[in-house]
KOLDODREN-656059 format. One record per residue (C-alpha): residue number from 1; residue in three letters; z, y, x. Coordinates in nm, 3 decimals, padded with zeros to 5 digits, always signed. Layout:
[atom NUM ALA [Z Y X]]
...
***
This chain:
[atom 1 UNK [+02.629 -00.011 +02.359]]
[atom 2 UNK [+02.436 +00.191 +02.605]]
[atom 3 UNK [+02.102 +00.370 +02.517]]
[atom 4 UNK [+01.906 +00.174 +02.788]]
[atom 5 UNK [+02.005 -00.186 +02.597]]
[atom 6 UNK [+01.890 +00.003 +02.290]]
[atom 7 UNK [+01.592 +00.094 +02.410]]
[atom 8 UNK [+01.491 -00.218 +02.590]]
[atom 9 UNK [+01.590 -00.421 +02.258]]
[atom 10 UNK [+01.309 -00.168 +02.070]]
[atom 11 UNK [+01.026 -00.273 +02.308]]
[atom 12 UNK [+01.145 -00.606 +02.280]]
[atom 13 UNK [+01.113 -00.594 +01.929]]
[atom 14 UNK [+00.766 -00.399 +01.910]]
[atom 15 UNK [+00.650 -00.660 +02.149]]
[atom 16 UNK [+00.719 -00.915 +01.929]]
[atom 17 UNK [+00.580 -00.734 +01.622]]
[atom 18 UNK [+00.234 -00.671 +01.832]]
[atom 19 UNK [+00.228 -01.059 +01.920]]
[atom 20 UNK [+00.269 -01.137 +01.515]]
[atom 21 UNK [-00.026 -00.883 +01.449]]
[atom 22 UNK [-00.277 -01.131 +01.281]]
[atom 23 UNK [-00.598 -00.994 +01.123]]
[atom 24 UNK [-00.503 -01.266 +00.812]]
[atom 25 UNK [-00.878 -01.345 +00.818]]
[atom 26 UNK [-01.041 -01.300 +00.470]]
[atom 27 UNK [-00.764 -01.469 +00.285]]
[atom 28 UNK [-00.548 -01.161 +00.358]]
[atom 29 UNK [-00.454 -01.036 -00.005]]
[atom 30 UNK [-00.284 -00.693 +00.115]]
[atom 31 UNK [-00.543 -00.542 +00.296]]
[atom 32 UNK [-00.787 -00.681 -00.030]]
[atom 33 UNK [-00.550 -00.523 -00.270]]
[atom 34 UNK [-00.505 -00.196 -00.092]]
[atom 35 UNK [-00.957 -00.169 -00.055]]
[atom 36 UNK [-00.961 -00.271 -00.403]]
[atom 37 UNK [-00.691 -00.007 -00.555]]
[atom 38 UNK [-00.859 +00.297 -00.313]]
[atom 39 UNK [-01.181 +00.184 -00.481]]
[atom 40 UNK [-01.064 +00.149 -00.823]]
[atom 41 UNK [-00.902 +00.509 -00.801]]
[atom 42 UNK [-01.193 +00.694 -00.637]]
[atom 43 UNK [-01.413 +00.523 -00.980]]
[atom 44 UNK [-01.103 +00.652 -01.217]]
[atom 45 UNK [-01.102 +00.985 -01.027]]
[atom 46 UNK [-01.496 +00.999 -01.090]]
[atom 47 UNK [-01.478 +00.897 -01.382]]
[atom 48 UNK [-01.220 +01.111 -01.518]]
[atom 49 UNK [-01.449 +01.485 -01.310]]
[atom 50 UNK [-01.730 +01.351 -01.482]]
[atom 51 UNK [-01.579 +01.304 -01.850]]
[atom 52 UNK [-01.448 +01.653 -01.825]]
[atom 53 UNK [-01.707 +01.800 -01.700]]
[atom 54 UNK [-01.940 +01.668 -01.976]]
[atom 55 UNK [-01.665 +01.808 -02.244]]
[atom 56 UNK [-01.665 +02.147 -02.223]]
[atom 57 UNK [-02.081 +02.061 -02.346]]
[atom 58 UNK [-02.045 +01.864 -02.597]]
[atom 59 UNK [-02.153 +01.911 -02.903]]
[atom 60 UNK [-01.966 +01.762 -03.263]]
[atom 61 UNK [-01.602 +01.669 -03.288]]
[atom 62 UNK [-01.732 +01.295 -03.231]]
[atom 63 UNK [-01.912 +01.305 -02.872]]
[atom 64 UNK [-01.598 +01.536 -02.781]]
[atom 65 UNK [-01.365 +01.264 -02.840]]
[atom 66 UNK [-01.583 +00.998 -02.684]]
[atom 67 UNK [-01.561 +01.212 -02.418]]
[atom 68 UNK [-01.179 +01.244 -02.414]]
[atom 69 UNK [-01.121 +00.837 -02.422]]
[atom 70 UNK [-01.362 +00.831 -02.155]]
[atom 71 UNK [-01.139 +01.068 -01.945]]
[atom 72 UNK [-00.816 +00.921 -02.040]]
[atom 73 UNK [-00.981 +00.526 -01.933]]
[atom 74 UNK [-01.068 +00.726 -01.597]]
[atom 75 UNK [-00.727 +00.826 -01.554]]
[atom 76 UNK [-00.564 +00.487 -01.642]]
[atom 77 UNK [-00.819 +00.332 -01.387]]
[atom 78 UNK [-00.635 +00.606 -01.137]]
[atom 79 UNK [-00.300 +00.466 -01.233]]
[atom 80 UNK [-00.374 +00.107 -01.155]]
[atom 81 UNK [-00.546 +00.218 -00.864]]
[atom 82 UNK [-00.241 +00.392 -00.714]]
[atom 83 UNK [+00.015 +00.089 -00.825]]
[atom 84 UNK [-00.205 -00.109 -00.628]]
[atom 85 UNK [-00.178 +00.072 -00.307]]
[atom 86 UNK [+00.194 +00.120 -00.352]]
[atom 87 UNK [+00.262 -00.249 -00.434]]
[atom 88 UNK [+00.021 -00.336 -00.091]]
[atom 89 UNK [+00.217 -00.048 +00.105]]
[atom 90 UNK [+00.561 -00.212 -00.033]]
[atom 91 UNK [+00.461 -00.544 +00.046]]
[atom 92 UNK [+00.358 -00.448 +00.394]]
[atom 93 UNK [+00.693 -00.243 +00.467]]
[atom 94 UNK [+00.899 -00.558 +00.371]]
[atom 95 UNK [+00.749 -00.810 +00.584]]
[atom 96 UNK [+00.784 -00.580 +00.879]]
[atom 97 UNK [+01.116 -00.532 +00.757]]
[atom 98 UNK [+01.203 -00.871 +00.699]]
[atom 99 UNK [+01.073 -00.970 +01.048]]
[atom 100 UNK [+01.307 -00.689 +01.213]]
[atom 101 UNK [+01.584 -00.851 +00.983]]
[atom 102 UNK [+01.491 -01.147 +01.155]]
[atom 103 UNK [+01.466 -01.013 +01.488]]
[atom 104 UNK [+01.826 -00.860 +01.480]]
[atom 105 UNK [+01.989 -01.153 +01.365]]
[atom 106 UNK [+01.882 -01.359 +01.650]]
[atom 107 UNK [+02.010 -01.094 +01.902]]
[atom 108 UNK [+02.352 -01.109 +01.727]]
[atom 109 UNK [+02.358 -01.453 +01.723]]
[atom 110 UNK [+02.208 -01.451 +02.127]]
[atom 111 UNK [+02.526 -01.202 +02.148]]
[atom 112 UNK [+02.759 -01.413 +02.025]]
[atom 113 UNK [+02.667 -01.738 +02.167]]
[atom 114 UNK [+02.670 -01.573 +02.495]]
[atom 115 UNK [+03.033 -01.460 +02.493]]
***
């Protein structure tokens, strides 16, 4: 197989890839998902500068630990934040992988139907 077949087969396939780039309209849950988890871990993030901030001056055993769930919530928000953006980002990556999948399977086949 010669680099020019491999090459022409790549813009072939980005070409096809650019024609299946749909904006999903507002009923596209991966681009929701990934807004929602950046948001969700900028608040946790926030959250979690402003609880310890507000810890080292506290006063009494009791507003310290308020303080300290607060931080820990902040940093669970952070958590689902991020395992929203990776779950988007992995859902993303398959699709274009499944549609490359897709896209070499029907040169093999093209491939062997033509011999």
């Amino acid at each position: 197989m010669s680099d020019t077949t491999d090459a022409g087969r790549l813009e072939d396939f980005q070409q096809e890839v650019a024609k299946l780039r749909a904006s999903g309209g507002r009923a596209n849950p991966d681009r929701w998902v990934f807004r929602l988890g950046v948001l969700v871990t900028l608040v946790g993030l926030a959250f979690t500068l402003v609880s310890f901030i507000m810890t080292a001056g506290a006063e009494g055993s009791a507003n310290h630990l308020d303080l300290v769930v607060s931080g820990v919530f902040g940093l669970s928000l952070v958590l689902t934040g991020l395992v929203m953006i990776t779950v988007s980002s992995f859902r993303r990556f398959m699709r274009y992988w499944l549609v490359r999948l897709v896209y070499e399977y029907r040169e093999q086949t093209d491939r062997v139907v033509n011999r």
